[in-house]
PQR file of N, CA, C, O and H, with PARSE charges and radii, in Angstrom:
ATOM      1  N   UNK A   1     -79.279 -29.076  69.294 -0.4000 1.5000
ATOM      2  CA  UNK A   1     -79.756 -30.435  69.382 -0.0000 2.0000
ATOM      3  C   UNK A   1     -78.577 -31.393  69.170  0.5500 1.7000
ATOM      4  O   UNK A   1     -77.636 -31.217  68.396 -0.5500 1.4000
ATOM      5  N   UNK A   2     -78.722 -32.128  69.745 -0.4000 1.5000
ATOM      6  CA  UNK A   2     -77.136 -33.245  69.713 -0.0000 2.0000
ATOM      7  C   UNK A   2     -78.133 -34.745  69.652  0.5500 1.7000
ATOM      8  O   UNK A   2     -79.076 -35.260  70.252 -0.5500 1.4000
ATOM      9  H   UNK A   2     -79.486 -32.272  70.374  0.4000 1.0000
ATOM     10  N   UNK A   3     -77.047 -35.065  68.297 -0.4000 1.5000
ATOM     11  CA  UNK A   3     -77.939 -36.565  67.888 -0.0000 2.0000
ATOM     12  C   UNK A   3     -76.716 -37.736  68.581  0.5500 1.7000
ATOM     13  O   UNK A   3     -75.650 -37.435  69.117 -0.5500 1.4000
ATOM     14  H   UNK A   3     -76.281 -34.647  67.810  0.4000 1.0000
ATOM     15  N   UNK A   4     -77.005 -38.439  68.467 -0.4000 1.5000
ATOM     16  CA  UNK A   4     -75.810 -39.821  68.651 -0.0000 2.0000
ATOM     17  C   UNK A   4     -74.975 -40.393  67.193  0.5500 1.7000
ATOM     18  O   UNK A   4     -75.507 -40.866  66.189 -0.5500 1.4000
ATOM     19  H   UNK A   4     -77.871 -38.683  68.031  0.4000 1.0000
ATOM     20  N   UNK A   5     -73.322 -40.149  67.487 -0.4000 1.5000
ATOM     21  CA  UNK A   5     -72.992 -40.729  66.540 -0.0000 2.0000
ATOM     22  C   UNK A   5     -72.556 -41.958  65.966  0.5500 1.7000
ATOM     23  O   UNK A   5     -72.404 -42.856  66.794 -0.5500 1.4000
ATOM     24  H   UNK A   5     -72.890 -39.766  68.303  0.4000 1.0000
ATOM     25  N   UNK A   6     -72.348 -42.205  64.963 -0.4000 1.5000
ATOM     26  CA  UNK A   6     -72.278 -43.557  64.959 -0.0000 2.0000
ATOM     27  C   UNK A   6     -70.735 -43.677  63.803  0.5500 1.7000
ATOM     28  O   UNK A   6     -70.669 -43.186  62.677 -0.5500 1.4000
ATOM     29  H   UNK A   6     -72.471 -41.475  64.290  0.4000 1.0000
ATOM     30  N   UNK A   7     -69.646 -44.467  64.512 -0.4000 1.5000
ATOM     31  CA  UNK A   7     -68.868 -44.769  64.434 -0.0000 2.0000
ATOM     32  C   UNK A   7     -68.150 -45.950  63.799  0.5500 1.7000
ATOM     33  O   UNK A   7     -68.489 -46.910  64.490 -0.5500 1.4000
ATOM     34  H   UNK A   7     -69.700 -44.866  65.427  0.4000 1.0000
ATOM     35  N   UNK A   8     -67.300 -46.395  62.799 -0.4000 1.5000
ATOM     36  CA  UNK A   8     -67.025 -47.326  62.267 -0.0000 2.0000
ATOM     37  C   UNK A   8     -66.026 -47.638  62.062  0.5500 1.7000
ATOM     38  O   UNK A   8     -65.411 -46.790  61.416 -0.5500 1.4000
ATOM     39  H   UNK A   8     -67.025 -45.615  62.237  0.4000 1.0000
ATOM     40  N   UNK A   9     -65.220 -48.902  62.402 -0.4000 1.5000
ATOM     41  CA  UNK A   9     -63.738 -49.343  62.067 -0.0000 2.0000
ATOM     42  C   UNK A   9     -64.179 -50.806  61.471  0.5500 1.7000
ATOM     43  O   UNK A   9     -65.123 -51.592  61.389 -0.5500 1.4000
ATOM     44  H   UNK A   9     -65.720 -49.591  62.927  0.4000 1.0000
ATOM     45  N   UNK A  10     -62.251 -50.513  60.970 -0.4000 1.5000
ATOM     46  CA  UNK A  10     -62.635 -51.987  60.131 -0.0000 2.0000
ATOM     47  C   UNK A  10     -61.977 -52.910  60.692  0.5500 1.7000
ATOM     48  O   UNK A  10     -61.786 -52.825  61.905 -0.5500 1.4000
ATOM     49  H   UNK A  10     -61.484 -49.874  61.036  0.4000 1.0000
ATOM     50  N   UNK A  11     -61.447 -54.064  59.927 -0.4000 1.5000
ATOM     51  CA  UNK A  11     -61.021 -55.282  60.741 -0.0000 2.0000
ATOM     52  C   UNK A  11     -59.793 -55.016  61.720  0.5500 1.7000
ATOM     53  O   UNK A  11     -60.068 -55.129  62.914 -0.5500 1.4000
ATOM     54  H   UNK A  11     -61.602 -54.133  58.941  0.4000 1.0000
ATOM     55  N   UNK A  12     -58.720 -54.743  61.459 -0.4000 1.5000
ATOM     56  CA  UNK A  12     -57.620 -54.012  61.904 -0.0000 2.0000
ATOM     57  C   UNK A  12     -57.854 -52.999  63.159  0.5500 1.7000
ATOM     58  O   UNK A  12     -56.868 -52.458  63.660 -0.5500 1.4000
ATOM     59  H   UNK A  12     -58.496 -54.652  60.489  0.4000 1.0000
ATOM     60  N   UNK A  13     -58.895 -52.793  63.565 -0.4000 1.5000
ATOM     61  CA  UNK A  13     -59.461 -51.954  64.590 -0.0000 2.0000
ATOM     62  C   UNK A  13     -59.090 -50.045  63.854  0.5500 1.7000
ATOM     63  O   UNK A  13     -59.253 -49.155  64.689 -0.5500 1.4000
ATOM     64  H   UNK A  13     -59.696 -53.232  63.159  0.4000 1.0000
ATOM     65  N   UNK A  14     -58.780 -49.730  62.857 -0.4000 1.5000
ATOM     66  CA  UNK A  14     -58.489 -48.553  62.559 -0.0000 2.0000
ATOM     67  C   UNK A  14     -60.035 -48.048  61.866  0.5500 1.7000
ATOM     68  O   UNK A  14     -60.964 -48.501  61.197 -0.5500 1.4000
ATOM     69  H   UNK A  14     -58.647 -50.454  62.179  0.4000 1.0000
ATOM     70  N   UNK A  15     -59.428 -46.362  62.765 -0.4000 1.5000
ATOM     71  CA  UNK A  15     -61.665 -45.598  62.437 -0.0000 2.0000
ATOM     72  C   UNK A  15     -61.690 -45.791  61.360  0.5500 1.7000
ATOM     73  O   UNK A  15     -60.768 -46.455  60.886 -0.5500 1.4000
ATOM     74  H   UNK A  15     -58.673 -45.994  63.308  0.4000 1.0000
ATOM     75  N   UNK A  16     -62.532 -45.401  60.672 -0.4000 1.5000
ATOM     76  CA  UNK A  16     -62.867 -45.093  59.246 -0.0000 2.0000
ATOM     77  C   UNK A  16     -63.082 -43.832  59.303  0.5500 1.7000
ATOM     78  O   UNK A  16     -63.254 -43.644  60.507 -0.5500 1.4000
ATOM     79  H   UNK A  16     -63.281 -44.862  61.057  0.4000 1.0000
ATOM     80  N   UNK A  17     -63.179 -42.904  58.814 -0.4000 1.5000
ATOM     81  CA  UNK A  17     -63.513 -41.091  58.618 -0.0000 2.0000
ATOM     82  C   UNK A  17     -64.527 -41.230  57.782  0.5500 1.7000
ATOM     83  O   UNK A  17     -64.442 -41.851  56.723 -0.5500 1.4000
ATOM     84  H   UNK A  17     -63.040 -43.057  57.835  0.4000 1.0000
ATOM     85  N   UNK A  18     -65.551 -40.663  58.198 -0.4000 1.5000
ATOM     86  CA  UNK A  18     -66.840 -40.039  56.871 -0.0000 2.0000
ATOM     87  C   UNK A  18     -65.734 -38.953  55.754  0.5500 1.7000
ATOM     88  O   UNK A  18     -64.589 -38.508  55.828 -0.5500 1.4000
ATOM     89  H   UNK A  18     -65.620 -40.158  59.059  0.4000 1.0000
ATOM     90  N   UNK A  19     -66.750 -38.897  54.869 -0.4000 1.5000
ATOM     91  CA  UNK A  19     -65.899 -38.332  53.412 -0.0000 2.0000
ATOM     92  C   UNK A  19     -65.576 -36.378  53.756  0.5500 1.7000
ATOM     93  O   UNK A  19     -64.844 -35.618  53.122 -0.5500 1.4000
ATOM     94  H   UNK A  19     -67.681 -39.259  54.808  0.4000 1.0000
ATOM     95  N   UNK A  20     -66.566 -36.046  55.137 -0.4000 1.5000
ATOM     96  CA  UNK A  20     -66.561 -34.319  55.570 -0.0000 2.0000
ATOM     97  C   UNK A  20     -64.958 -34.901  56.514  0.5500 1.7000
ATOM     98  O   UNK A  20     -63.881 -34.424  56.158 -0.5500 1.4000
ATOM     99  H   UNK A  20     -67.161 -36.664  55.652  0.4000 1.0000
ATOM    100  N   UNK A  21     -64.995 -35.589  57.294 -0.4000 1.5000
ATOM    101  CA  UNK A  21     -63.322 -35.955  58.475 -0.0000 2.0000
ATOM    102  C   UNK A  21     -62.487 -36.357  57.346  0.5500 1.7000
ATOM    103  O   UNK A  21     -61.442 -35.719  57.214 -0.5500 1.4000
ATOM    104  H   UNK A  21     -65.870 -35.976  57.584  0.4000 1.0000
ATOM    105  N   UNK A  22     -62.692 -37.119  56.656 -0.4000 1.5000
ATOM    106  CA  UNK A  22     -61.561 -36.768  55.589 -0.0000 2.0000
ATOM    107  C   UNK A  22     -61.043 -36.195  55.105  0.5500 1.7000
ATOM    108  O   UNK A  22     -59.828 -36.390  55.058 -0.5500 1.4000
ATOM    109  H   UNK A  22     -63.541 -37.637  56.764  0.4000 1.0000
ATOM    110  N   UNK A  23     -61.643 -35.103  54.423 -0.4000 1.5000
ATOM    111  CA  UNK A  23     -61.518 -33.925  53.548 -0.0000 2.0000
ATOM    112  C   UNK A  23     -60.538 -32.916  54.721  0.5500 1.7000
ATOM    113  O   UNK A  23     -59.516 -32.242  54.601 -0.5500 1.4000
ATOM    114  H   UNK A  23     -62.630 -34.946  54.462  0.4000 1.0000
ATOM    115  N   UNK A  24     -61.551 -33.267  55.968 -0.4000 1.5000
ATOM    116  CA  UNK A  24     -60.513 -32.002  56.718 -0.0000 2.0000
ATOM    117  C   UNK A  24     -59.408 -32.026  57.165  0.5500 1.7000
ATOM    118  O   UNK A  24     -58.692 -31.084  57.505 -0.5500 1.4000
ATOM    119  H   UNK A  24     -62.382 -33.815  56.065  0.4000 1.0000
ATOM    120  N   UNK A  25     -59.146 -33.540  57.190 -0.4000 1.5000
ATOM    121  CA  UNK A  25     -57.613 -33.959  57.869 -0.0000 2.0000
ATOM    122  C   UNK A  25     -56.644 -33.673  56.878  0.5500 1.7000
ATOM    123  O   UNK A  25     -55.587 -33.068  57.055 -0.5500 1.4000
ATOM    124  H   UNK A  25     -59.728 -34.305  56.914  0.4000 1.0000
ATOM    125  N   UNK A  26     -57.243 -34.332  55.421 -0.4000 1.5000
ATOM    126  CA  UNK A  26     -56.167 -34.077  54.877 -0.0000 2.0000
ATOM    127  C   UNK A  26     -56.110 -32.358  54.218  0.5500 1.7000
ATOM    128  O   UNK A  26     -55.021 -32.009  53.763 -0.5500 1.4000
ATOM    129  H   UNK A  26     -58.101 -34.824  55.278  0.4000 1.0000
ATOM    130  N   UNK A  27     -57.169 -31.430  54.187 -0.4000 1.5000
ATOM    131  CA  UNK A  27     -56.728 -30.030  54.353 -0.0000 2.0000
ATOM    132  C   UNK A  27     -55.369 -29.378  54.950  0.5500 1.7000
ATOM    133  O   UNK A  27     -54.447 -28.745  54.435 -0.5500 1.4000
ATOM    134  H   UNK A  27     -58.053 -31.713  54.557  0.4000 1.0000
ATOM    135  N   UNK A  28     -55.709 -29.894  56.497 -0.4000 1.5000
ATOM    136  CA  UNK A  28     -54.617 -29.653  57.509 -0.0000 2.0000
ATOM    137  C   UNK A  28     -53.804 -30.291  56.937  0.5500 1.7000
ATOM    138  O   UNK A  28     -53.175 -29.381  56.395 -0.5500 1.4000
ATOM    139  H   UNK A  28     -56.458 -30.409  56.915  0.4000 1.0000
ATOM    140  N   UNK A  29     -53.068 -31.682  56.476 -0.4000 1.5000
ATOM    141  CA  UNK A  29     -51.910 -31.796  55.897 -0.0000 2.0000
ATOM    142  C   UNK A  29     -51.486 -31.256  55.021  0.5500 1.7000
ATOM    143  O   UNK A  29     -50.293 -30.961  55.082 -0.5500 1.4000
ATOM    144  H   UNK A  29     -53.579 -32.421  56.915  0.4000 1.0000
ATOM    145  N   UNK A  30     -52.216 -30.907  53.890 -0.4000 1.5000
ATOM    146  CA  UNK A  30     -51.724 -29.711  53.389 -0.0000 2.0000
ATOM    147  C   UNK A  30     -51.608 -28.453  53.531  0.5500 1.7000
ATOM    148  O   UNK A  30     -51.312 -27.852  52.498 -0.5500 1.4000
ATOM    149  H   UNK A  30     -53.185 -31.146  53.841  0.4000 1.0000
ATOM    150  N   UNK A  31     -51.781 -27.656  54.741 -0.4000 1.5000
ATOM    151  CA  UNK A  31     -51.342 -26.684  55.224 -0.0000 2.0000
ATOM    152  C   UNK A  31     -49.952 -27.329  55.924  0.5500 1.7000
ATOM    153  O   UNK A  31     -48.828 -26.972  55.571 -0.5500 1.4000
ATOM    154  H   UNK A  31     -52.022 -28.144  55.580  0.4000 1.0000
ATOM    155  N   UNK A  32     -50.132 -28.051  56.676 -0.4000 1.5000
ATOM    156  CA  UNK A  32     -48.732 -28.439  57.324 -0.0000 2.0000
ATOM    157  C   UNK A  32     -47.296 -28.441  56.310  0.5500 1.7000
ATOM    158  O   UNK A  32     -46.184 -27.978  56.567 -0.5500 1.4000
ATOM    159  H   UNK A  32     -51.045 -28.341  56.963  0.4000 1.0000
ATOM    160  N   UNK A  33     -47.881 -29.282  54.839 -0.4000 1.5000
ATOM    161  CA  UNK A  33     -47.072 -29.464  54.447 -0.0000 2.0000
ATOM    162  C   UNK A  33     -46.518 -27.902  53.497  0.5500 1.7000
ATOM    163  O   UNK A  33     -45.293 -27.776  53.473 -0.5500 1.4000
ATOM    164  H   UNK A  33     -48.784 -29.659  54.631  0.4000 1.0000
ATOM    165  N   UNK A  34     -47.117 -27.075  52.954 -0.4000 1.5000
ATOM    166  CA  UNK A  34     -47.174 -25.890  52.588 -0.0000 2.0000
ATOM    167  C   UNK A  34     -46.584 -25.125  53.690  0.5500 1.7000
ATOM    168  O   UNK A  34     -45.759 -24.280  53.341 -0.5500 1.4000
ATOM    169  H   UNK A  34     -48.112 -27.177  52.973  0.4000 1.0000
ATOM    170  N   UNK A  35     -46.743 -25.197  54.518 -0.4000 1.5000
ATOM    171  CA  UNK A  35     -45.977 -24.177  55.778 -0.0000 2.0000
ATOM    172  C   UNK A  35     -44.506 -25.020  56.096  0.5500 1.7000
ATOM    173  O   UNK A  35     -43.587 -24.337  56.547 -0.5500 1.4000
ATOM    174  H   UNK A  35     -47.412 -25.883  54.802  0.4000 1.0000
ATOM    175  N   UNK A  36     -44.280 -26.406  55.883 -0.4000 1.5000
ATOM    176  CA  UNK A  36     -42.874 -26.819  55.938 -0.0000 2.0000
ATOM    177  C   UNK A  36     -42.073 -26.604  54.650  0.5500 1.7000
ATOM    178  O   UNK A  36     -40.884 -26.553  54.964 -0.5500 1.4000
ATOM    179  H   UNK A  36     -45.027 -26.961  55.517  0.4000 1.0000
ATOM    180  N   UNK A  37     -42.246 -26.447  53.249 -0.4000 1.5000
ATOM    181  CA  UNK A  37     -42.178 -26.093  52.221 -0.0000 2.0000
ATOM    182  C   UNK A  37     -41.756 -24.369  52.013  0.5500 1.7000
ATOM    183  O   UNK A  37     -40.826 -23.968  51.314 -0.5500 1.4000
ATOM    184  H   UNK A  37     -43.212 -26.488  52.994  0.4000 1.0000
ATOM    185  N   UNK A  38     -42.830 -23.389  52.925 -0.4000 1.5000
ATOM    186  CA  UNK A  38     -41.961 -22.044  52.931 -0.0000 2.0000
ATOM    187  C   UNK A  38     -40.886 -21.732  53.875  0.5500 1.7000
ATOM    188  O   UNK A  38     -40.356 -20.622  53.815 -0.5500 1.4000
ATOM    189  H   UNK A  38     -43.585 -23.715  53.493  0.4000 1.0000
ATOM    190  N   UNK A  39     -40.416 -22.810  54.952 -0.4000 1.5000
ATOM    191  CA  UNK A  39     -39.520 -22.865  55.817 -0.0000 2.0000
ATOM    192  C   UNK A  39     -38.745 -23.248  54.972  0.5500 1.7000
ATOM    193  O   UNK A  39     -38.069 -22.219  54.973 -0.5500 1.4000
ATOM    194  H   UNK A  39     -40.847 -23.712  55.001  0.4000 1.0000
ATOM    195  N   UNK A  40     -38.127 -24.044  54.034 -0.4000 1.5000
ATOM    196  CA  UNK A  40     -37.182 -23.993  53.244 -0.0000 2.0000
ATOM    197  C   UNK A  40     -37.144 -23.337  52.296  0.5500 1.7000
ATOM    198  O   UNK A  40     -36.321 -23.661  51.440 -0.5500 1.4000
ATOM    199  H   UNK A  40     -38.676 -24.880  54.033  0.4000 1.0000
ATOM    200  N   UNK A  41     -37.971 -22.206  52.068 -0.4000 1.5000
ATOM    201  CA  UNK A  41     -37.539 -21.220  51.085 -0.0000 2.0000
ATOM    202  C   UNK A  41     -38.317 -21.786  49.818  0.5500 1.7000
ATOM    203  O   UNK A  41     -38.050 -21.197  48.770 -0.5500 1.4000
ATOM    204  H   UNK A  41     -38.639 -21.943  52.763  0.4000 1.0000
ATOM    205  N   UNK A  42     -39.386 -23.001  49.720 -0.4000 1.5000
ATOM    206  CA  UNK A  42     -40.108 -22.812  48.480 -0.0000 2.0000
ATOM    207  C   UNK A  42     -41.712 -22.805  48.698  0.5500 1.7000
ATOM    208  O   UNK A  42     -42.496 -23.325  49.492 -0.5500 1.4000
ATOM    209  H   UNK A  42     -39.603 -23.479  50.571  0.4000 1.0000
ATOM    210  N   UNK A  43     -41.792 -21.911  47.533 -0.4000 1.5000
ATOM    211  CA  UNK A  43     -43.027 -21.587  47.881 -0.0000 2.0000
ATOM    212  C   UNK A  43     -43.976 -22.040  46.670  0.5500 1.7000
ATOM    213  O   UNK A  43     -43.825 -21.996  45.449 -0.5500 1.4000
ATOM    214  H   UNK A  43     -41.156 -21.489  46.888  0.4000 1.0000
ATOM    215  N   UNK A  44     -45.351 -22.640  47.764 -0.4000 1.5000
ATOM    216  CA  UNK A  44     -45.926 -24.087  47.363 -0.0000 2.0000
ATOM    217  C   UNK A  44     -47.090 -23.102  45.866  0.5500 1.7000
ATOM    218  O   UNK A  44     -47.397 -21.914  45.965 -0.5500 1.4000
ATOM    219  H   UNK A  44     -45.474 -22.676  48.756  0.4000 1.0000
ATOM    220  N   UNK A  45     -47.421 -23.828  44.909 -0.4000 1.5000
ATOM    221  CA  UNK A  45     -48.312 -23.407  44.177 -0.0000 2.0000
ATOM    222  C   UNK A  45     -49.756 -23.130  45.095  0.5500 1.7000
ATOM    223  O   UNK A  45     -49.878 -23.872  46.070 -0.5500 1.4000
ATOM    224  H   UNK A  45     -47.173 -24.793  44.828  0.4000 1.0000
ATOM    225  N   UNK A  46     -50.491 -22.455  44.939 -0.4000 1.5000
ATOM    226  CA  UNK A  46     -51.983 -22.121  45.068 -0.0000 2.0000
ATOM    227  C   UNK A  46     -53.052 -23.122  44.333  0.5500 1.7000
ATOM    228  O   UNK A  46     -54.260 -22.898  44.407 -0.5500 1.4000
ATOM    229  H   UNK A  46     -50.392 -21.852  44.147  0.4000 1.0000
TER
END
């Protein structure tokens, strides 16, 4: 079933993320940044 979503920016025209698109973007930055971190040889805490 597919509902319609509903979308929000603020004055500046930039989206807003619900608090689940948040959480996941910045996940992925911290993998990104953890995987640039063992490319120089340190390795990130758990």
């Amino acid at each position: 079933m597919e509902l319609p979503w509903l979308c929000w920016w603020d004055l500046q025209g930039n989206l807003l993320l619900t608090g689940e698109e948040r959480a996941e973007r910045e996940g992925l930055r911290a993998d990104r940044l953890a995987e640039q971190l063992r490319s120089l040889g340190v390795e990130p805490e758990a």
